[in-house]
Steps between C-alpha positions, in 0.01 A plus 500: 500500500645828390547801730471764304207512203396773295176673643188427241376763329597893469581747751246499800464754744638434901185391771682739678611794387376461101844520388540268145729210548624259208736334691558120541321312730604226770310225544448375842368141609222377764781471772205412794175348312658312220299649251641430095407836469764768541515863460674741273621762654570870331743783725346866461820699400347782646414384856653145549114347557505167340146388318412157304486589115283337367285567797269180604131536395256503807388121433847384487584685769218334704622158436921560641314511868465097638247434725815444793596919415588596875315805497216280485629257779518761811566325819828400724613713755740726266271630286280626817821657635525660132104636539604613807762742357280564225182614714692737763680683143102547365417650824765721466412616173110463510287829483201499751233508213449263217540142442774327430598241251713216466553473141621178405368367797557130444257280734429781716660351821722869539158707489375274791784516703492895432153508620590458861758815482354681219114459578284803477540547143318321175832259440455342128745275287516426131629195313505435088326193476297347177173459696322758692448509839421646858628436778409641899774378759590606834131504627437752172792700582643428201383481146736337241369564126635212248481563124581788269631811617198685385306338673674619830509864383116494453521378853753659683399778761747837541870382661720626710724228493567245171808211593677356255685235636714312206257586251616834273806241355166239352306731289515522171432868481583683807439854461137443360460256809678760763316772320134400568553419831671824613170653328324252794694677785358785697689842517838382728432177469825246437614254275771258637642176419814330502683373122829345395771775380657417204824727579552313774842339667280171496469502118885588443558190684248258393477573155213293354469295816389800708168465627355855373435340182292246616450397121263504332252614742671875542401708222691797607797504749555895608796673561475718802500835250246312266238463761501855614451620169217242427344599866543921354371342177179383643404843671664433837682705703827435739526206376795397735752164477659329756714132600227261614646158738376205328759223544242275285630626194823455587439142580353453167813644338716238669277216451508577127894462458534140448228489203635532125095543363189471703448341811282547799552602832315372828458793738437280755714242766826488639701628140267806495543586836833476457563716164281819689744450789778541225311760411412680782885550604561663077189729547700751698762503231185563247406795686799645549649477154227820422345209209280283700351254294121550629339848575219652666358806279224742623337764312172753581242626305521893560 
């Protein structure tokens, strides 16, 4: 399998910034599902964010998600010490009016842990999904909307806080996306999430193995500078960039140096544990090198 293939097609503009690139692509295997599939992989010479060329339609896109993805398997005692984190940063950030939303909200078991710190408020989650569907949790606390995303919109009461945890890097056109939901958010209301950075240390290092890609399921992988122009781009203000800890990445990185094509990785037992202690004692070294591989962005709608 080649590294380096000529992008299809002519000049296309940047997800980020809208700068044309015709440069050559990398192609990038399923290093943790196993999926035949990879993903070609263009570098904006303008910003550094790296985008799939030719970009996946939404169908195909659907069908690089197993029914095993772990955003759709939330349980074990990590990933409630992760909502933990997660909930006391929303309260932090969350106006006193206005829903909030979980975009991308996977199963819905974050929203219901939020609802015993973040109650008081209309808490709603979305998820893409082929069938349409309603869900109440939490007692009704919650309300998770499957389906299409205008079906949410036509939904979706004022915000004062949307979350986008891992999600920005999956769709297929982000500033359209980003766009209509800052139009959702009441006045001072906050957009946040947390993305891979493509000019990151992490990627130096890990080359196609790093765990940013996540091929071919990331559509767009930001650079730090990218994603504040996309936030400005999508009528957002402050839009603000900053080192996120998330040794899970890192672990992902390290489990993906002894493949030569695709392969799959367990997050799970005593060789998982082990790689996020490896890389629990690099994430310092992430953070400090000024290009941490995962960031938390922010960004208000003045």
């Amino acid at each position: 399998m080649s590294s380096h293939l000529p992008a299809e097609g002519s000049a296309v503009g940047c997800p980020a910034c809208d700068a044309p690139s015709r440069a050559e692509g990398t192609e990038v295997p399923d290093h943790e599902y196993g999926l035949a599939r990879s993903g070609l992989y263009v570098e904006c010479p303008a910003c550094g964010t790296l985008f799939q060329q030719p970009m996946p339609g939404e169908s195909e896109l659907a069908g690089f998600y197993p029914a095993d993805y772990h955003s759709m398997t939330h349980s074990g005692r990590l990933q409630r010490l992760r909502d933990g984190v997660r909930v006391r940063r929303l309260a932090k950030l969350a106006p006193p009016s206005g829903a909030l939303l979980d975009f991308g909200c996977g199963d819905g078991s974050f929203l219901v842990a939020a609802a015993r710190s973040l109650g008081g408020r209309p808490l709603w989650g979305f998820e893409i999904a082929e069938r349409s569907e309603t869900e109440s949790l939490a007692g009704g606390a919650v309300t998770v909307v499957r389906g299409d995303f205008t079906q949410l919109l036509e939904r979706l009461p004022p915000c004062g806080l949307i979350t986008m945890n891992h999600v920005i890097e999956h769709l297929r056109d982000p500033l359209r996306t980003v766009s209509q939901l800052a139009e959702r958010l009441v006045r001072g209301g906050v957009l946040e999430g947390q993305t891979p950075a493509a000019d990151s240390l992490e990627h130096a290092v890990f080359g196609k193995r790093w765990s940013g890609f996540h091929a071919p399921r990331h559509t767009v992988v930001f650079s730090r500078s990218g994603l504040g122009r996309l936030l400005e781009r999508s009528g957002l203000g402050s839009p603000q960039v900053r080192g996120a800890f998330n040794p899970a990445g890192i672990a992902v990185s390290l489990a993906s140096l002894p493949q030569r094509g695709s392969g799959r990785i367990r997050r799970s037992g005593l060789k998982w544990l082990c790689l996020l202690g490896a890389a629990g004692l690099l994430a310092p070294i992430d953070l400090l090198s000024g290009r941490p591989g995962i960031v938390d962005f922010t960004a208000v709608r003045s």
